[in-house]
N, C-alpha and C positions, 0 to 999 in steps of 0.2 A: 504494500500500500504506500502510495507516493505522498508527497507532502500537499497536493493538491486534492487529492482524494481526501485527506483529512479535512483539509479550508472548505470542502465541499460539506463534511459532514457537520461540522462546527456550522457553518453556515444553514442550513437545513435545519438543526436544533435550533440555534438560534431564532430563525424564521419563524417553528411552531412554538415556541415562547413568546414570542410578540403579537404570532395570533392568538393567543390564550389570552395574553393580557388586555388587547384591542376588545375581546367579546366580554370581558368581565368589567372594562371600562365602561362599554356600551349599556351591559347590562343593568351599572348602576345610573342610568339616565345620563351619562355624559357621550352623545353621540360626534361630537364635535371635537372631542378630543378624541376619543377612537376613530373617528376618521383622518385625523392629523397623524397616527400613529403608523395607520396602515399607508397613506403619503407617503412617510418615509422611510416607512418599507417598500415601497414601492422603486424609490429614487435609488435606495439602496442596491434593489435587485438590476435597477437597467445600468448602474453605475459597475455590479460584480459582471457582469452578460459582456457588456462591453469590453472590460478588462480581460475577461477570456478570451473573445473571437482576437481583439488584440495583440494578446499573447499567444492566439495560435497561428498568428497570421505570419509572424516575426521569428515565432521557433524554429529551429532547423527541425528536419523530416527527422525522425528518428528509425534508425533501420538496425537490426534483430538479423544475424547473424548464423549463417544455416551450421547447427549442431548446437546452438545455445537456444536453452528454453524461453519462450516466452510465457511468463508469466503474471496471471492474472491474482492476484491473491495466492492461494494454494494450490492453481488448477496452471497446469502450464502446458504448454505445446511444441516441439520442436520439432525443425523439419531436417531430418537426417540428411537425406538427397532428393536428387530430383532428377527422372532422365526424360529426355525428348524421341520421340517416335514420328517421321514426317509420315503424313498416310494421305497422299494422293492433294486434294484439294485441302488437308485444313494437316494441324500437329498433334498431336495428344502428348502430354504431358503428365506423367507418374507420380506422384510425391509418395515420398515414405514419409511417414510422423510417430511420433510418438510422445503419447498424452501420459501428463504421470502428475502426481501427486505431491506436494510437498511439506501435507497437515501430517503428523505425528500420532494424533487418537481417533479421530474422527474420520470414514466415511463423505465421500462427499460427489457430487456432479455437476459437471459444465449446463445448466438448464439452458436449451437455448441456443446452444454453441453454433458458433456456423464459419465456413471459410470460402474465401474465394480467391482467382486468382486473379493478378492485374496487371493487365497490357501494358506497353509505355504509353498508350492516346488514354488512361485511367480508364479503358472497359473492365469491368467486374467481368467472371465467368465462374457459375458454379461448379463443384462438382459433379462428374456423371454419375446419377444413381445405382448403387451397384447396393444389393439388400446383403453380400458376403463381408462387406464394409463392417469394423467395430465402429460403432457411433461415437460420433465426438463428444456426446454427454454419456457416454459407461459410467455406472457408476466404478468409483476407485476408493480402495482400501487404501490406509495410511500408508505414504512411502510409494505407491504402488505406482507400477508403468505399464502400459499398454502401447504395443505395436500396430499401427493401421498404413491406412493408404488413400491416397484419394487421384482421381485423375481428372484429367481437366482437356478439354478440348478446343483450341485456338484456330480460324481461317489463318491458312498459311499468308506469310508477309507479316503477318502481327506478332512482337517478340512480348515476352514477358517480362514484367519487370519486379515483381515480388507476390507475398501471399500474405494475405490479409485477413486475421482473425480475431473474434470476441464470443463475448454470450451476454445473457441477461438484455437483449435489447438487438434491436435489426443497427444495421452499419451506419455509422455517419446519424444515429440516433438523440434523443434529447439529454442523452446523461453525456454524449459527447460536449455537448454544448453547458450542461450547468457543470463540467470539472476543468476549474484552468487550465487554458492550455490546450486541451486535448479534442480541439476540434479541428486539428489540419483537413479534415476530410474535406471541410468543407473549401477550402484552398488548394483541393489537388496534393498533398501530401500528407495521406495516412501515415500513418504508424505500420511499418511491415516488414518481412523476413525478406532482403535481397537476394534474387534469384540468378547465380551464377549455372546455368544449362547446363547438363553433364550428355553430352550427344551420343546417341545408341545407332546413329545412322553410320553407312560407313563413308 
């Protein structure tokens, strides 16, 4: 958990303490002053929103390293390799991963998880459904890793340029935007593992 995920949550408490307070002002007949309250709450929040996109606009792209995990809290992803297959009109693309755990007593799963891969023009492509696939939310025991795969199929001419993943939320979503910082998507640079091709053609 990064420092901004915390100012995120700090921020959120704070926020439902001030609406507690603003209805129990209200409630005792001072509507005048719970509306001044919620104001500047208000002023607060477009002044925290702004300071994010901001700062995600000025951040360098942060790029994730193939054999280093990315991790989400306790739930992390790495992509071991990745090879390329040319097949006529388009490529397919392999990725090995491996999802592992890094909670100590608890149980636990990616709800939600999802990956894609990314062009250099920012096209998204998902995975091809394959039901043999370990799902990216398995659950996982303490410690624990699990081996999968996923492929991905690109029109020839379009290279790759990383892979992109989260859970609890679809991509480039609203918790992008209320955690500092971390709304590059919305600027054209994600957060993602760069994708160095390992060619299977001869």
């Amino acid at each position: 958990m990064t420092v901004f995920d915390l100012t995120f949550l700090a921020v959120a408490l704070g926020t439902v303490i001030v609406l507690l307070r603003s209805a129990a002002i209200a409630v005792r007949g001072n509507g005048a002053r719970a509306l001044r309250v919620l104001r500047t709450l208000g002023l607060f929040w477009a002044v925290y929103l702004g300071l994010g996109l901001v700062l995600s606009a000025v951040r360098p792209q942060r790029f994730v390293a193939v054999g280093t995990p990315w991790c989400f809290d306790d739930w992390c992803l790495t992509l071991d390799g990745i090879v390329e297959r040319p097949a006529g009109d388009h490529v397919e693309y392999t990725a090995a991963l491996t999802l592992s755990s890094r909670a100590r007593r608890i149980r636990q799963r990616a709800r939600g998880a999802w990956i894609y891969l990314v062009d250099d023009a920012h096209q998204r492509y998902a995975a091809e459904p394959d039901p043999t696939d370990t799902p990216l939310d398995v659950e996982l025991g303490p410690q624990e890793a699990r081996s999968t795969s996923r492929r991905f199929v690109l029109p020839a001419g379009r290279r790759p340029a990383g892979l992109i993943t989260g859970h609890g939320g679809p991509y480039c979503g609203v918790m992008n935007v209320l955690i500092l910082g971390d709304a590059g998507c919305l600027f054209g640079k994600p957060a993602m593992i760069r994708l160095p091709v390992i060619s299977d053609s001869p």
